[in-house]
LUMZAKOL-779633 format. One line per 5 residues: number of its first residue (from 0); for each residue x, y, z of N, C-alpha, C. Coordinates in steps of 0.001 Angstrom, whole numbers, plus 500000, padded with zeros to 6 digits. Example, Ala and Ser with C-alpha at 12.3 -4.5 7.8 and 13.67 -1.06 7.14 Angstrom:
2
0	513190,494310,507800,512300,495500,507800,513200,496700,507800; 512850,497750,507080,513670,498940,507140,512900,500030,507870;
//
This chain:
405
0	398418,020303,416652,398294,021567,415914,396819,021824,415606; 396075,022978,415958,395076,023144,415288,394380,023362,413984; 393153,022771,413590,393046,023285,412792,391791,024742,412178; 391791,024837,411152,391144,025980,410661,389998,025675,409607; 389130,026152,409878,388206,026020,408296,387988,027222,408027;
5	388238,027310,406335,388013,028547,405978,387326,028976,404786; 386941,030383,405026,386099,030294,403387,386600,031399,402993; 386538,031170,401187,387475,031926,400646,386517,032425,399177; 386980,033361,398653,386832,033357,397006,388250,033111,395837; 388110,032714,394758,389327,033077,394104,389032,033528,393295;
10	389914,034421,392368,390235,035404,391467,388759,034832,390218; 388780,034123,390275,387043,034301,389406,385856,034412,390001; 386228,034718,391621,385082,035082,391871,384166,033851,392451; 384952,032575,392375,384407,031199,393086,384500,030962,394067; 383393,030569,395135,383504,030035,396492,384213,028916,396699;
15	385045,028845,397791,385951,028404,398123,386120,027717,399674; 386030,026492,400203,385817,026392,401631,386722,025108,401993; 387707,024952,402735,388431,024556,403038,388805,024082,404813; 390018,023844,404996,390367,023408,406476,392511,023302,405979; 392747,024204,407369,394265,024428,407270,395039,023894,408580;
20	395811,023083,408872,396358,023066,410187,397717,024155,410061; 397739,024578,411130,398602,025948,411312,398620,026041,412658; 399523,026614,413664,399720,027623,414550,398791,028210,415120; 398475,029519,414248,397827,030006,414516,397023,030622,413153; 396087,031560,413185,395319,032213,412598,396884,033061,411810;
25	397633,033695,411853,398043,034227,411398,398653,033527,409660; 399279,032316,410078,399566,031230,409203,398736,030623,408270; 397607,030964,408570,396545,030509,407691,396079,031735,407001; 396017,032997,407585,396183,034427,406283,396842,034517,405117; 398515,033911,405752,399456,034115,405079,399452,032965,404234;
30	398920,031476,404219,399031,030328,403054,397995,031267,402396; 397044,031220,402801,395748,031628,402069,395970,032957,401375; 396862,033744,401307,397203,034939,400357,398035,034408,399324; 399014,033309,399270,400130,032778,398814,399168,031770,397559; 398056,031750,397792,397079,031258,396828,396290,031857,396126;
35	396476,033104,396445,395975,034749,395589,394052,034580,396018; 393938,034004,397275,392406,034006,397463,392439,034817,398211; 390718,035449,398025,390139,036182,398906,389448,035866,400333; 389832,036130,401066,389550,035870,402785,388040,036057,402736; 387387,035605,403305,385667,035979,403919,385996,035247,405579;
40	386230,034740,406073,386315,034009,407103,387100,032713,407667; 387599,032506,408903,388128,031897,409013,388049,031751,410403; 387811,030032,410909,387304,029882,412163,388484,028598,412438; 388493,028702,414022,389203,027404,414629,388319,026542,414723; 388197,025102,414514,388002,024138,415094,387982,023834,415983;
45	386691,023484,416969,386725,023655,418647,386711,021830,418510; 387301,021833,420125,387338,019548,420441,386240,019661,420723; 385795,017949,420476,384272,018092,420588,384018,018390,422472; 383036,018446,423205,382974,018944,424588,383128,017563,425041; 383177,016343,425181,383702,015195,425740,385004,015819,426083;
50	386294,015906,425075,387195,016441,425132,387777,018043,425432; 386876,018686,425914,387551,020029,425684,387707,019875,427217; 388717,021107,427309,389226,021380,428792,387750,022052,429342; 387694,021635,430923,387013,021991,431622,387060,023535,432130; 385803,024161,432394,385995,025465,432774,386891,025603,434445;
55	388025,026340,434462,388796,026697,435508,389918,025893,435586; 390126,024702,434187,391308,024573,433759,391983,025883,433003; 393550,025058,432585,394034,026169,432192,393265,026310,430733; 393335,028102,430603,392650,029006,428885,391123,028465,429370; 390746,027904,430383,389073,027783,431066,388780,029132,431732;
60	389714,029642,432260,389530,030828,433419,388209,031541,433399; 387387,031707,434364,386350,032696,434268,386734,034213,434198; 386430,035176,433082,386567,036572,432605,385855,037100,433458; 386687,038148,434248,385891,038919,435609,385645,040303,435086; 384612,041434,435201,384496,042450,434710,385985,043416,435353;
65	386758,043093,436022,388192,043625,436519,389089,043691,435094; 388954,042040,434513,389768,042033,432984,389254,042922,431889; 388301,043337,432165,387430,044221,430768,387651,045393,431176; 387622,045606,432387,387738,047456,432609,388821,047851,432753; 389908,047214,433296,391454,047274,432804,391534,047568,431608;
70	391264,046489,431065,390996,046586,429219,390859,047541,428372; 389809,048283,428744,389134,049257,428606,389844,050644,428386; 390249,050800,430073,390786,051852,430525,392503,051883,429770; 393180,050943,429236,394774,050617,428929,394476,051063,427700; 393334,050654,426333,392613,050702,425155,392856,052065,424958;
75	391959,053009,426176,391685,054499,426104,393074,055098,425904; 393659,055017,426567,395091,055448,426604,396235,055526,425446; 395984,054088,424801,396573,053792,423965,396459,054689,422861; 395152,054364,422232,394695,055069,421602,394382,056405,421595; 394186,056895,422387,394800,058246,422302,396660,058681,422599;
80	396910,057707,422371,398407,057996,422492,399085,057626,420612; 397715,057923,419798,397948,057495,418414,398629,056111,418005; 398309,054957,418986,398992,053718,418549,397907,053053,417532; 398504,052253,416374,397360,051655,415283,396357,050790,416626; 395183,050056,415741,394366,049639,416725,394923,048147,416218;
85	395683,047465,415806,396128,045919,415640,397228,046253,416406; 397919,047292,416793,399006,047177,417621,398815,047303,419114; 397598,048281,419355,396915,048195,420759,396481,046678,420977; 395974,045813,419920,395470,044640,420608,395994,044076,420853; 397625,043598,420210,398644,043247,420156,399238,043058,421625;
90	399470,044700,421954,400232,044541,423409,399299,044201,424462; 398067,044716,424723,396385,044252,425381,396378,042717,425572; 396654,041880,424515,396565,040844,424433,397858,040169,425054; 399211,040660,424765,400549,040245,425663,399864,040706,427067; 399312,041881,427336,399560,042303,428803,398343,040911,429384;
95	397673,040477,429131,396701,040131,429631,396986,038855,430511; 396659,039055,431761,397097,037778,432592,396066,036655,432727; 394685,036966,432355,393772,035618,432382,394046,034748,430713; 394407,033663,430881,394287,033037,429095,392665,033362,428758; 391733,032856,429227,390318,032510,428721,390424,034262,427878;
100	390625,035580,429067,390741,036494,428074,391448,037224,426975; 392635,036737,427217,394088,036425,426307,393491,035769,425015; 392435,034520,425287,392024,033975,423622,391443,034679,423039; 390243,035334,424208,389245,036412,423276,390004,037598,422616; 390675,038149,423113,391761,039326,422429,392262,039052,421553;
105	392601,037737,421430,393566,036922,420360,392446,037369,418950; 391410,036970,419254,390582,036397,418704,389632,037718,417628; 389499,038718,418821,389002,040453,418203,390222,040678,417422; 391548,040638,417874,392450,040837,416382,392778,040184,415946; 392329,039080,415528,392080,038333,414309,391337,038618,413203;
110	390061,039237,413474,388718,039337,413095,389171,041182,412944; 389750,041957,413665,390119,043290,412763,391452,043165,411813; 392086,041887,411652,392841,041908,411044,392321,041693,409427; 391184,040580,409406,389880,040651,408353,389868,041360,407714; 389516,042324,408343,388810,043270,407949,387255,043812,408636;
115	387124,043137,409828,385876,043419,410316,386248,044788,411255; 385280,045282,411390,385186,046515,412284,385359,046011,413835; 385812,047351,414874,386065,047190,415700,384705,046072,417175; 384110,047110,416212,382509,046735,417552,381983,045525,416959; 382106,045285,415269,381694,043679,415083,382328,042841,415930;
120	383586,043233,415784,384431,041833,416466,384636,041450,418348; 383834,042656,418827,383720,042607,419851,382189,041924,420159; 381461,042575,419050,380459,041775,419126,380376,040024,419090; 380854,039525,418768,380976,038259,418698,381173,037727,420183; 381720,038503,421221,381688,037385,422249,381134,038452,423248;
125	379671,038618,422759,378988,039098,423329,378388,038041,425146; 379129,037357,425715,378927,036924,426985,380464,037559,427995; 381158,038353,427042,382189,039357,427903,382332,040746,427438; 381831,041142,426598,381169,042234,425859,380146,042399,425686; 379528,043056,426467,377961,043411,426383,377557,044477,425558;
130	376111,044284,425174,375538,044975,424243,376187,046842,424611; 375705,047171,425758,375848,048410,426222,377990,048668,425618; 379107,047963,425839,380115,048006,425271,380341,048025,423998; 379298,047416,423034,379645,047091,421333,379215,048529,420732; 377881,048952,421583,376793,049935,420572,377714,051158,421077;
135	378594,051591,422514,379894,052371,422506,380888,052819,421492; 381387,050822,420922,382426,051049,420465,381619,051609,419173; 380785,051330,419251,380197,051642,417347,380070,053401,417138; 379372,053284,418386,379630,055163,418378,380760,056050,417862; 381951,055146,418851,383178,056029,418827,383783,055707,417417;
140	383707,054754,416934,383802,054142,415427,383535,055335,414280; 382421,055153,414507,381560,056173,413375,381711,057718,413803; 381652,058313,414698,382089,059052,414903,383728,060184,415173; 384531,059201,415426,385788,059253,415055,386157,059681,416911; 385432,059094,417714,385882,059545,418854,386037,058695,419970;
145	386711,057446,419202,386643,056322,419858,387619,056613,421169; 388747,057986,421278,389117,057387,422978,388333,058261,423907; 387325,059035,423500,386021,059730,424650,385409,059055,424982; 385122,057786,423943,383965,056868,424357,384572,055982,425203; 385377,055248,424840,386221,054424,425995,386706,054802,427303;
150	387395,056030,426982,387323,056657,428460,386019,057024,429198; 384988,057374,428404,383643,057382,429267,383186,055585,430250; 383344,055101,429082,383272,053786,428986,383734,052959,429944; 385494,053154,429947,386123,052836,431706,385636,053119,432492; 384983,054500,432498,385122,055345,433915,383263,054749,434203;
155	382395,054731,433198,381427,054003,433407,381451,052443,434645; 381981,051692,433785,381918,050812,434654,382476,050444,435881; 383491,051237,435720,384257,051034,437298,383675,051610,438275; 382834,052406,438534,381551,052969,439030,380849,051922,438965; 380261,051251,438026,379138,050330,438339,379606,049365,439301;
160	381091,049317,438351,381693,047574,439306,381526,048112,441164; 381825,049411,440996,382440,049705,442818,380888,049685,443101; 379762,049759,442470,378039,049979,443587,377863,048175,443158; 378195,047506,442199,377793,046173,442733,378655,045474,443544; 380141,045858,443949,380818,045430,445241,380583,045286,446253;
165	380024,046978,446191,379992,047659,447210,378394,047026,448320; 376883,046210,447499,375677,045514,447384,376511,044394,447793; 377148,043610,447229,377903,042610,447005,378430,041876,448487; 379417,043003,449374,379723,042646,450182,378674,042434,451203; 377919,043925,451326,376783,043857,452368,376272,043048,452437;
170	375729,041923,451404,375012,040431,451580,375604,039378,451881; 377155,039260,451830,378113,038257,452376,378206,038651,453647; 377883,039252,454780,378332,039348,455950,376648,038447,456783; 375381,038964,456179,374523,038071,456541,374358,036875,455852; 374792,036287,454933,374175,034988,454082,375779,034130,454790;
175	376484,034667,455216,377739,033429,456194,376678,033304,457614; 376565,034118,458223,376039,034064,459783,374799,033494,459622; 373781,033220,458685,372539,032674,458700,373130,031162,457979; 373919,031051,457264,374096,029562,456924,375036,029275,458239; 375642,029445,458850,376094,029238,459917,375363,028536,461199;
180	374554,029809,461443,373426,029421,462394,372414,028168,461934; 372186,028015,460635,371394,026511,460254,372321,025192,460275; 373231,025532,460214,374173,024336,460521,374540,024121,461315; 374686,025084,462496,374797,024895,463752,373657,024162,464538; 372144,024818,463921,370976,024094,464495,370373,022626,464260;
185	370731,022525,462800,370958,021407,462456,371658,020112,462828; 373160,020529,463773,373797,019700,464252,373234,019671,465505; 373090,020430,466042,372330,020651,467628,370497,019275,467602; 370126,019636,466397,369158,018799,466348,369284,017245,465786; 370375,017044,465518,370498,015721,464825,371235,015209,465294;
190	371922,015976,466398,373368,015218,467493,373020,015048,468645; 372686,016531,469624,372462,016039,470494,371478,016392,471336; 370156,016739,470535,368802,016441,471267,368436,014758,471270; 368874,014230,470288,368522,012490,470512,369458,012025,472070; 370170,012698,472712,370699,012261,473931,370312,012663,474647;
195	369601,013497,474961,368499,014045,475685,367287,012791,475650; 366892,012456,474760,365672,011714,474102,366059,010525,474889; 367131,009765,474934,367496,008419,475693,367434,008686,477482; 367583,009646,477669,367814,010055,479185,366488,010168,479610; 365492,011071,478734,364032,011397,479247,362793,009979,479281;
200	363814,008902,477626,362729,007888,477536,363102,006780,479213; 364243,006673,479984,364291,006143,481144,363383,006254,481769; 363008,008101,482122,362590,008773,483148,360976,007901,483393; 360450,007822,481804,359071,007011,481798,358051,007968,482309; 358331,009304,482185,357392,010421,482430,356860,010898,480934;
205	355512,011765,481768,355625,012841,480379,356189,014015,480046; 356583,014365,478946,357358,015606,478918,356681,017023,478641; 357217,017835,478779,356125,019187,478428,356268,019143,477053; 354756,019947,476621,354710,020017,474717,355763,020618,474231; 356989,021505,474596,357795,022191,474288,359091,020658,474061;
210	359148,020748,474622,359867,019566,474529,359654,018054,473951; 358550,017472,473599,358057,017039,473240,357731,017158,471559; 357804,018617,471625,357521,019051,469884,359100,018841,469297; 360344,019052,469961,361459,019263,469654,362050,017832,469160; 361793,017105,469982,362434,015689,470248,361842,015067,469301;
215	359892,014903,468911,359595,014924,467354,360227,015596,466254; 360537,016564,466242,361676,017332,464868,362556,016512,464875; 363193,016156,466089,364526,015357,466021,364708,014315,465069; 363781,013334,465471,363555,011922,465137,362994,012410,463746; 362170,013408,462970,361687,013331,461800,362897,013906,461057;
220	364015,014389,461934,365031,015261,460499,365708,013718,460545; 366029,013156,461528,366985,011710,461971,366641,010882,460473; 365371,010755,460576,364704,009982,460055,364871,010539,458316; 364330,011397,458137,364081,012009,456768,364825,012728,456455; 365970,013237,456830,367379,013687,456392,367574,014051,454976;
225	367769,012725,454339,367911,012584,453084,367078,013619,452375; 365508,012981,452480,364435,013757,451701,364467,014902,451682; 364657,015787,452875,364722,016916,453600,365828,017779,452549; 366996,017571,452739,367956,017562,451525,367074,017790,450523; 366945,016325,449774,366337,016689,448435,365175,017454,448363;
230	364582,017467,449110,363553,018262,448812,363919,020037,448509; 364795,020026,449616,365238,021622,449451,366024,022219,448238; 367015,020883,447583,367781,021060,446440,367080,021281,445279; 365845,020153,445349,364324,020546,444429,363597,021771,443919; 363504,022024,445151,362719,023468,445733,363619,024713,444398;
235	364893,024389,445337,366007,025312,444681,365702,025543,442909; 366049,024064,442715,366188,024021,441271,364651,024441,440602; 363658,024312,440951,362374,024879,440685,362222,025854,440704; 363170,027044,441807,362765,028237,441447,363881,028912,440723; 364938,028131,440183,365817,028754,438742,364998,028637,437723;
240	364258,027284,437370,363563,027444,436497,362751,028264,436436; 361940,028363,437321,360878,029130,437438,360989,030313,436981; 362399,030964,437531,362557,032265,437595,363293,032529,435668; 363940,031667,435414,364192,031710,434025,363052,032283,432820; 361581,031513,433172,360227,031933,432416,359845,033698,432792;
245	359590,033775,431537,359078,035645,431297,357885,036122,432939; 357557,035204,433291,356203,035302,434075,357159,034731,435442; 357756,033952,435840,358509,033944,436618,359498,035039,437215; 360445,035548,435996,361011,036644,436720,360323,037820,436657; 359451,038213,436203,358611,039180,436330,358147,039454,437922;
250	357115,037815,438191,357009,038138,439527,357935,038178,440685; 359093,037348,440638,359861,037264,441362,360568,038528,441342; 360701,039419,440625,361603,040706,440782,360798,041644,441538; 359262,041417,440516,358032,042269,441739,358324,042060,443002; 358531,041031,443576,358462,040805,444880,359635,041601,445411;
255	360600,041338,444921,362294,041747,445437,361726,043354,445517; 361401,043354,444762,360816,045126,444845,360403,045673,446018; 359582,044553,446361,358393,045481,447714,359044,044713,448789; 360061,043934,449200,360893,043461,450316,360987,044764,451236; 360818,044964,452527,360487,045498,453606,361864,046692,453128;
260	363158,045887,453573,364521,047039,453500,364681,046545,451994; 365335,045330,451722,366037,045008,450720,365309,045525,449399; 364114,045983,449321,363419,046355,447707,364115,047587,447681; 363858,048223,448631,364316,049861,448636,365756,050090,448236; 366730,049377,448479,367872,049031,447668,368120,048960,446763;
265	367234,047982,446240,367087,047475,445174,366922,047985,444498; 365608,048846,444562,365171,049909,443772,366220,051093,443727; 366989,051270,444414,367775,052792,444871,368893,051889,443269; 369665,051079,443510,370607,050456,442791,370128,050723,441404; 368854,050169,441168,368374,049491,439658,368084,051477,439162;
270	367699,052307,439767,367546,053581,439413,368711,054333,438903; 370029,053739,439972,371127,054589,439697,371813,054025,438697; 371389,052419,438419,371949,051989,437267,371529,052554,435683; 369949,052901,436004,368889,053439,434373,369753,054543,433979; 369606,055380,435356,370205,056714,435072,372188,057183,434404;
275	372607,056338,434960,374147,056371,434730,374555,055623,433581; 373648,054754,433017,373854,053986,431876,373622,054493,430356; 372209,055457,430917,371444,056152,429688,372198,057446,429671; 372819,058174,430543,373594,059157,430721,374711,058952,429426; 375375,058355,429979,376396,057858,429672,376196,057383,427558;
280	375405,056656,427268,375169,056536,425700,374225,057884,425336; 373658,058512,425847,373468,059523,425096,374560,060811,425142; 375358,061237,426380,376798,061909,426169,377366,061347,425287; 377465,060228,424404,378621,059394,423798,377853,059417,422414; 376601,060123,422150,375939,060179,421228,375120,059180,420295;
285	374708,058667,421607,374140,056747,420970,372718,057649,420607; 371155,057139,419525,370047,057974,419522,369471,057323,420843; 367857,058358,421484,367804,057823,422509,367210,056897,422478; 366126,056610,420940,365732,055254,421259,366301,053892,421380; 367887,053981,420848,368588,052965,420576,369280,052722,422419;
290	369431,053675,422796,370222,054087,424305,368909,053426,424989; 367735,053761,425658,366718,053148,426143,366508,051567,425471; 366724,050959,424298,366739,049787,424385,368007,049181,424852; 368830,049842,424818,370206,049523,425060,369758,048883,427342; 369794,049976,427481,369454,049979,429374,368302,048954,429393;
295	367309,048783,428939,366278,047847,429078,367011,045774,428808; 367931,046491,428417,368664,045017,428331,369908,044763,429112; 370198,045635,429588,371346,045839,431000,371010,046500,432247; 369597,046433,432365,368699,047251,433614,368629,045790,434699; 368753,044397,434025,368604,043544,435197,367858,043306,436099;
300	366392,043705,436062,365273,043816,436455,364019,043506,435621; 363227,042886,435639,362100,042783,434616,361104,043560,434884; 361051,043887,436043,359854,044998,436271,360094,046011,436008; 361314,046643,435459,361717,048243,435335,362040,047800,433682; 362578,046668,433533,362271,046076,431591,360750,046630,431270;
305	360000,045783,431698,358456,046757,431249,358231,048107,431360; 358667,049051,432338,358637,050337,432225,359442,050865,431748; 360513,050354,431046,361170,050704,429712,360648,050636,428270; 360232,049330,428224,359298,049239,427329,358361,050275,426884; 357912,050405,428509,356289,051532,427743,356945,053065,427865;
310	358369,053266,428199,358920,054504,427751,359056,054415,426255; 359772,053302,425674,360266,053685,424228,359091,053450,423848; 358233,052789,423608,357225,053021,423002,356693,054461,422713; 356126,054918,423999,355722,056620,424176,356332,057335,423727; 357794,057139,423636,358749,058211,423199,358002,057906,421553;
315	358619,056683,420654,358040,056407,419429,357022,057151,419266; 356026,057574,419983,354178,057844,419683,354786,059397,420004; 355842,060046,420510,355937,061735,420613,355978,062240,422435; 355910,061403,423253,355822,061616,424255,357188,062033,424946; 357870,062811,425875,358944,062737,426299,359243,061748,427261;
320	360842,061402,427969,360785,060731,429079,360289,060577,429804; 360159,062116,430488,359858,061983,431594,358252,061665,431790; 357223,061493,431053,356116,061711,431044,355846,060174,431696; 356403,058785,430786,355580,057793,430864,356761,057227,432203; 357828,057587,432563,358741,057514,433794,357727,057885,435000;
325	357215,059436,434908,356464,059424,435687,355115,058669,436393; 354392,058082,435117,353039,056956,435407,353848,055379,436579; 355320,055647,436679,355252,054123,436936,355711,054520,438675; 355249,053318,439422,355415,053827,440784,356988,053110,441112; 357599,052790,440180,359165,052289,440733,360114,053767,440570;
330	359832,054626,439773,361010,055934,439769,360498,056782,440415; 361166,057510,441820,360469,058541,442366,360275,059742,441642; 359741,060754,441960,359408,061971,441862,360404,062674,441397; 361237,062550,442484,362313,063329,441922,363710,063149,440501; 363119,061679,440427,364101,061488,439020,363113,061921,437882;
335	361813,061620,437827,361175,062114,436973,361299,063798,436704; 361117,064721,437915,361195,065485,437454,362575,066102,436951; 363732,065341,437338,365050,066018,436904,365064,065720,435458; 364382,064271,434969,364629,063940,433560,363619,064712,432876; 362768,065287,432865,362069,066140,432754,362635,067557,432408;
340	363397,068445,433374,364524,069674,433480,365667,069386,431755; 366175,068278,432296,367027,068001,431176,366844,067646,430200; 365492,066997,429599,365027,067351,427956,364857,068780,427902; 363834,069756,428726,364032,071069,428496,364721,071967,428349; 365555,071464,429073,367073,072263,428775,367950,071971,427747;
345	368160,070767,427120,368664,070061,426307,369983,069533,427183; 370083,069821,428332,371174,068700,429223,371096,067220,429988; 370017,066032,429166,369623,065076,429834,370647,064583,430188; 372142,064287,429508,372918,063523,430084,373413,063757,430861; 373390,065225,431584,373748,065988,432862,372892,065749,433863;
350	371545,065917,433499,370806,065730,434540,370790,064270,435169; 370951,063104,434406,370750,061649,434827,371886,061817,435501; 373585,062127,434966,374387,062005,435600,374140,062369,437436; 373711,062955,437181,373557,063933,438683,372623,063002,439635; 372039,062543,439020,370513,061720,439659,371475,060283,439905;
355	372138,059713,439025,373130,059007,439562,373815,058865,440205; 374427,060074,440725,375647,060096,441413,374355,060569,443036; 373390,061095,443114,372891,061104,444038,372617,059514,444730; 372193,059376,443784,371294,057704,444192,372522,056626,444820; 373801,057013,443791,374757,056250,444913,375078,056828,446071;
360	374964,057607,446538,375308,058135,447987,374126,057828,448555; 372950,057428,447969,371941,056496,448678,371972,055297,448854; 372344,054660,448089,372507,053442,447985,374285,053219,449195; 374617,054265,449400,376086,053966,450260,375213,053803,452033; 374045,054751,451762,374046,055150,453470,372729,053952,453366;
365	372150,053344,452430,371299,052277,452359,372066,050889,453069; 373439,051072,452268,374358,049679,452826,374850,049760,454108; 375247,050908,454751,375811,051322,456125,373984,050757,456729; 373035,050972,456556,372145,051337,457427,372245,049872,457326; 371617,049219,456673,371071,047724,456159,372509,046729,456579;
370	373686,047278,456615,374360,046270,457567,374449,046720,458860; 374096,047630,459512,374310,048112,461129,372938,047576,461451; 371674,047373,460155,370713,046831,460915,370576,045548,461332; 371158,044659,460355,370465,042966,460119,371871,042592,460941; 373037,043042,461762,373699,042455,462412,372832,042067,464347;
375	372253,043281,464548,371432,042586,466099,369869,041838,465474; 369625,041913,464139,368511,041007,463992,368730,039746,464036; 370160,039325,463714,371030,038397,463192,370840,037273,464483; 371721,038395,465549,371684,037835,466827,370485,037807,467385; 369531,038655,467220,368455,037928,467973,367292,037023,467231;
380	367694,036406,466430,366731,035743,465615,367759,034566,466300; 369312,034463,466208,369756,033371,467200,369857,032864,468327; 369398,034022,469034,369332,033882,470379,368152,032788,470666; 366826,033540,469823,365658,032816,470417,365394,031723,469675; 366173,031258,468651,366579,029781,468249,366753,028727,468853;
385	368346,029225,469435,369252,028551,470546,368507,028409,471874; 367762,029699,472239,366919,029734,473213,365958,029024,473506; 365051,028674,472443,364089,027527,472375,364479,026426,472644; 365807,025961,471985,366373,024394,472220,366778,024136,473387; 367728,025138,474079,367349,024811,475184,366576,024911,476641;
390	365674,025981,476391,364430,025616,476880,363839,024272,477091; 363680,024039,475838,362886,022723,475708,363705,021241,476280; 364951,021579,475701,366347,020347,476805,365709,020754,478581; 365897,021654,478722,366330,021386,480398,365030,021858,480942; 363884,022413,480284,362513,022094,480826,362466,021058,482365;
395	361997,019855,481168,361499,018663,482380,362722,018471,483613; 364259,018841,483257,364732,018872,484633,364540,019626,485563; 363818,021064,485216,363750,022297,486141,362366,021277,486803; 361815,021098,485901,360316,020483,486317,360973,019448,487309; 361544,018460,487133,361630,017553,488081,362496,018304,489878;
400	363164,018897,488998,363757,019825,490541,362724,020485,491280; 362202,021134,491047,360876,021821,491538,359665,021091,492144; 359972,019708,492078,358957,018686,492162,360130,018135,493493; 360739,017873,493259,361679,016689,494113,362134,018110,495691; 361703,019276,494952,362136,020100,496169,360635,020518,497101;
//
């Protein structure tokens, strides 16, 4: 049975802190009223991590943004179908087929059963509720228009989810065929160029440098295998770290930026994301400086983080959007000047919308292009791989035929 620690006041007004085994949270409301105390909080007792279930055991499940926008979108409905909001969580929480998100639901109506507000209690498990979801619900909260915002809110992300799928797949069709092809070359070089190597060391000739350079790789991967490995696993883990430090992902995103095809993507994506995000909390009536810090922390880029930065700032000092948008060379022309149109007009969240929904039909004929391209680069970066190896294999026999004829 689990237990509970809890903190309480009683009727004089004395702090009160305790531990209950119970069921559930509900059982521990109900002793704890039956004692005429006042609730402030009340938490489960987690096993220490020696003991706790492993992630992708069962109630481990990883929470996929599929469970939240379901969520989301069932929420909207509800609630505008005038159901209380402990009874929406209620059935949300029965309907829910992952446990890991079944606890968290459990867990937000627990915490509105409190007495905490809707967006606090979502706030709390802010690693499946993101900032951009809480400062929503707070909107629709305070404003009294919590199923516009949610329905914006669904319809928000399921859009996002379908352009990072949609990125998503296009890089699984080359990152299989290039790990493919290294494992293929890899076996080719560690299997059976060394049988080649026993046949040529008979011959007691010399071999051409082509061949000669190969049959050295051989014997040094033969040989250093291991290291080779570690070294690369090294490598790896050096540039998570790396990339973890403020100055690390900074440059490393710079770079992703100016990548020949892939920046231009990149950039097309990270634009349609500023625009559809900031759209979206200022229609829903978030202020804009709170909406621009909001995107600067769900923009996923550090180089477009700094040119967020020196937007809200400017804005702070009296400047409009579009002004300090325009100084930076990552937003083209043309988003600047639409965000530009739409402070003047007073329709910005129209205008981004629009600039959004353009940029994904760029970002669609970006993915058509960028996979119809890197499939014959694919093949011919293998060809003249494969081509080299065996070149360099059957070299000295052409040589010896040509000699013996």
């Amino acid at each position: 049975m689990p237990t509970f620690r809890y903190a309480a006041k009683d009727q004089d007004a004395r702090s009160l802190t305790g531990k209950i085994e119970a069921n559930d949270v509900n059982m521990v409301i109900e002793e704890l009223r039956k004692r005429r105390l006042i609730i402030i909080s009340i938490d489960e007792e987690k096993p220490s991590a020696f003991f706790a279930p492993k992630s992708g055991a069962a109630g481990g499940k990883r929470i996929k943004s599929e469970d939240v926008i379901l969520f989301a979108r069932q929420m909207a409905t509800m609630v505008d179908a005038g159901i209380p909001i402990l009874q929406t969580m209620d059935a949300l929480e029965d309907q829910a087929s992952n446990p890991s998100f079944k606890k968290v639901l459990a867990q937000v109506r627990d915490d509105i059963r409190l007495g905490a507000s809707l967006s606090a209690a979502f706030a709390k498990h802010n690693k499946v509720f993101d900032n951009l979801f809480v400062n929503m619900i707070k909107v629709g909260e305070s404003g009294g228009v919590l199923t516009t915002v949610l329905e914006r809110l669904s319809s928000y992300m399921e859009k996002s989810d379908k352009l990072k799928r949609k990125v998503t797949s296009a890089m699984v069709y080359p990152s299989v065929i290039i790990s493919m092809a290294i494992i293929v070359t890899t076996i080719l070089i560690i299997k059976v160029v060394p049988t080649f190597k026993s046949i040529y060391s008979s011959l007691g000739k010399d071999l051409p440098p082509m061949t000669q350079a190969l049959l050295d790789f051989s014997d040094l991967m033969q040989q250093q295998f291991l290291f080779v490995v570690a070294g690369i696993i090294a490598a790896g883990f050096a540039f998570v770290a790396y990339k973890k430090t403020d100055k690390g992902a900074y440059q490393i995103d710079g770079v992703l930026l100016k990548l020949p095809v892939f920046g231009d993507l990149i950039c097309k994506v990270s634009v349609s994301r500023f625009c559809r995000t900031l759209s979206v909390l200022v229609q829903s009536g978030v202020p804009i400086l709170d909406g621009l810090d909001i995107v600067r922390k769900t923009i996923g880029n550090r180089v477009l983080e700094r040119v967020i930065e020196n937007v809200i700032q400017s804005v702070r000092e009296g400047e409009s959007i579009a002004v300090p948008l325009a100084r930076s060379p990552v937003f083209p022309s043309m988003v600047t000047k639409m965000v530009a149109i739409g402070e003047q007009s007073g329709q910005l969240d129209k205008m981004l919308n629009k600039v959004a929904e353009f940029f994904d039909d760029r970002v669609d004929a970006a993915v058509d292009a960028l996979t119809s391209m890197i499939e014959p680069l694919i093949i011919g970066f293998l060809g003249i791989v494969i081509g080299f190896i065996v070149m360099a294999l059957f070299l000295p026999i052409i040589n010896m035929t040509q000699a013996l004829s």
